[in-house]
C-alpha positions as CSV (number, residue, x, y, z in Angstrom):
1,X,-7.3,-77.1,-44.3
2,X,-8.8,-73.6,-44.7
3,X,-8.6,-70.4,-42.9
4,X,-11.7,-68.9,-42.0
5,X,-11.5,-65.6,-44.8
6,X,-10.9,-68.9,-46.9
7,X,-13.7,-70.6,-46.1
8,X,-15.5,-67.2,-46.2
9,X,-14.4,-66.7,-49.9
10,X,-14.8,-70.1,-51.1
11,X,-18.7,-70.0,-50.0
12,X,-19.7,-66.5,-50.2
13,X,-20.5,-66.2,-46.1
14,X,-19.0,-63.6,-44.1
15,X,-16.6,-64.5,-41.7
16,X,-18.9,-63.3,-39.0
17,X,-21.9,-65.3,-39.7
18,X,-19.2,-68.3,-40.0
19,X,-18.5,-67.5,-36.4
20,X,-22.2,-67.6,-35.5
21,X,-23.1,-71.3,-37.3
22,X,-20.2,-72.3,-35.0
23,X,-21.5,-70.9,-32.1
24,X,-25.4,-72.3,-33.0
25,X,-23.7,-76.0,-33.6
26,X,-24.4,-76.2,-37.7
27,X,-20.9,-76.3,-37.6
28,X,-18.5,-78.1,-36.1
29,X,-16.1,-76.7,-33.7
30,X,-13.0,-76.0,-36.1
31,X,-9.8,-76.9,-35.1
32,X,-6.8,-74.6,-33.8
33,X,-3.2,-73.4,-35.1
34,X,-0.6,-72.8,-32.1
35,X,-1.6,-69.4,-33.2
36,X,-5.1,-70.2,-32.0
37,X,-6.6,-69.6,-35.8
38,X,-9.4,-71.7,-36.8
39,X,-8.7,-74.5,-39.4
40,X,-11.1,-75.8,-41.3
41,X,-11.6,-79.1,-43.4
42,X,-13.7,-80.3,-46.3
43,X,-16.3,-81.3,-44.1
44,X,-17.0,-78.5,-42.5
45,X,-16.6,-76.6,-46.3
46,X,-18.7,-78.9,-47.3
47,X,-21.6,-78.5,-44.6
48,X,-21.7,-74.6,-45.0
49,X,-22.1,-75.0,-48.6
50,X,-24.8,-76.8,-47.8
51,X,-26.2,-74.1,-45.1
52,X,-25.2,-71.4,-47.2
53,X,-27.5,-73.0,-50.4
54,X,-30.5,-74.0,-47.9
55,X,-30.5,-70.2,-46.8
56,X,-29.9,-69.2,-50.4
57,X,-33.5,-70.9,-50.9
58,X,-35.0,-69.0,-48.3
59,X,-35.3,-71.7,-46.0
60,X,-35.2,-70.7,-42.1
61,X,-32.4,-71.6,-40.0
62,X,-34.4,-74.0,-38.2
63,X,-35.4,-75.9,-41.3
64,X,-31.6,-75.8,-42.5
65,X,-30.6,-77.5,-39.2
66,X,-33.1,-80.3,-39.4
67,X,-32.0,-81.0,-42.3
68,X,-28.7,-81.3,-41.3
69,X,-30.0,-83.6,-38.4
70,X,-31.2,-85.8,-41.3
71,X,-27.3,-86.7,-42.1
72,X,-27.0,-90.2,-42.1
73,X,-31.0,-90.7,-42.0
74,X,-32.4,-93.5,-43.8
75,X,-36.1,-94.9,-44.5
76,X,-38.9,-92.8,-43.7
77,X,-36.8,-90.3,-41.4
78,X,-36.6,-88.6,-45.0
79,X,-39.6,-87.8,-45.5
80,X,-38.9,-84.5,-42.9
81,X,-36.8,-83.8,-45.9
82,X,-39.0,-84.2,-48.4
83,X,-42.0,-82.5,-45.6
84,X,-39.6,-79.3,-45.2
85,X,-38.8,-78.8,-48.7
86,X,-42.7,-79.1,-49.7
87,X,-43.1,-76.5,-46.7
88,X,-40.9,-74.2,-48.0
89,X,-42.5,-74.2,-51.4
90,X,-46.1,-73.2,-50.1
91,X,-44.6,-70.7,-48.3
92,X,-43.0,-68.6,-51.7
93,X,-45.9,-69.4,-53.3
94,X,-48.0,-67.3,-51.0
95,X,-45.1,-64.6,-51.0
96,X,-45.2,-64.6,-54.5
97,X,-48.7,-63.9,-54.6
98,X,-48.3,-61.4,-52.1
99,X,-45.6,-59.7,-54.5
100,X,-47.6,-60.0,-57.1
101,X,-51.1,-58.0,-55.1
102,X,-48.3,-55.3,-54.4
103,X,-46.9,-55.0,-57.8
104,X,-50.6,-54.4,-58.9
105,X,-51.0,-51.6,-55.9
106,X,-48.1,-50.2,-56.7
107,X,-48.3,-50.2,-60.9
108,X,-51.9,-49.0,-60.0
109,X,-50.3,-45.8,-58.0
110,X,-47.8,-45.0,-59.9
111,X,-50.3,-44.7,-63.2
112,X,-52.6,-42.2,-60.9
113,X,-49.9,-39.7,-61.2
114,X,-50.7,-37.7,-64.2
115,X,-47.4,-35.8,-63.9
116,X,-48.7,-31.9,-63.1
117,X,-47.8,-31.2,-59.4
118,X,-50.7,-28.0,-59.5
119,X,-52.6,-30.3,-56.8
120,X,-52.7,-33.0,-54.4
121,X,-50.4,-35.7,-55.4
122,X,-52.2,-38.9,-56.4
123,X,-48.8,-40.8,-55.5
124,X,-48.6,-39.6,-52.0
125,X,-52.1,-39.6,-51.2
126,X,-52.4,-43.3,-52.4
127,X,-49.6,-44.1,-50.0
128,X,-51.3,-42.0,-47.0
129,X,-54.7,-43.6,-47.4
130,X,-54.4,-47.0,-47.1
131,X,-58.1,-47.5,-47.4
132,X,-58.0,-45.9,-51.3
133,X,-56.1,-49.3,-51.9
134,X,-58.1,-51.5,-54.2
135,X,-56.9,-54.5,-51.5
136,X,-55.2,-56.5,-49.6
137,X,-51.3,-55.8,-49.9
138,X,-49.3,-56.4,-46.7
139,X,-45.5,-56.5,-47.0
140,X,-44.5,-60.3,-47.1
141,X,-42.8,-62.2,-44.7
């Protein structure tokens, strides 16, 4: 049985976020000491592992808990697996892309700063103007 700080160091989560899978249901209710301190078994280390990981991997909480619905699933039920883990791939692709159309903005104005400060910044003006952008760039999601 684990204490939550253990379970927090053996997992790399933070007690409080412990707290709130518990409170969403992706983990079970752990037991109690006389002293009221939650216990925790190799199940439930186990299943945050697992949460822990599928968030590592960017995946929404929603996703994560389907696929912790899936538990015991057999058949064609798994392809939601299979359908969320595909999902999640197209969407880094287009974040990487989008990284990579602001690492080009952003390579293109730093370059524009010829290093004399005797005039208008190129730096500062690129990042007032949005439309001296050569394109699309929005922050990713």
């Amino acid at each position: 049985m684990y204490s939550i700080g253990e379970l927090s160091r053996r997992t790399g989560t933070k007690v409080p976020t412990i707290r709130f899978y518990e409170d969403k249901g992706l983990l079970p209710k752990p037991q109690r000491t006389e002293g009221n301190q939650r216990r925790y078994d190799d199940v439930a280390l186990k299943r945050l592992r697992f949460i822990r990981h599928g968030r590592d991997l960017g995946l929404p909480l929603s996703d994560v808990e389907a696929l912790l619905s899936l538990e015991g699933a057999q058949g064609p039920d798994l392809n939601r697996a299979h359908d969320i883990a595909e999902r999640q791939l197209v969407d880094l692709r287009e974040r990487i892309t989008q990284l990579r159309k602001l690492e080009a903005e952003l390579t293109r104005i730093t370059a524009a700063c010829d290093g004399k400060h005797d005039h208008v910044c190129a730096v500062l003006h690129a990042f007032s103007d949005h439309s001296a952008c050569l394109g699309p760039h929005n922050a990713i999601k």
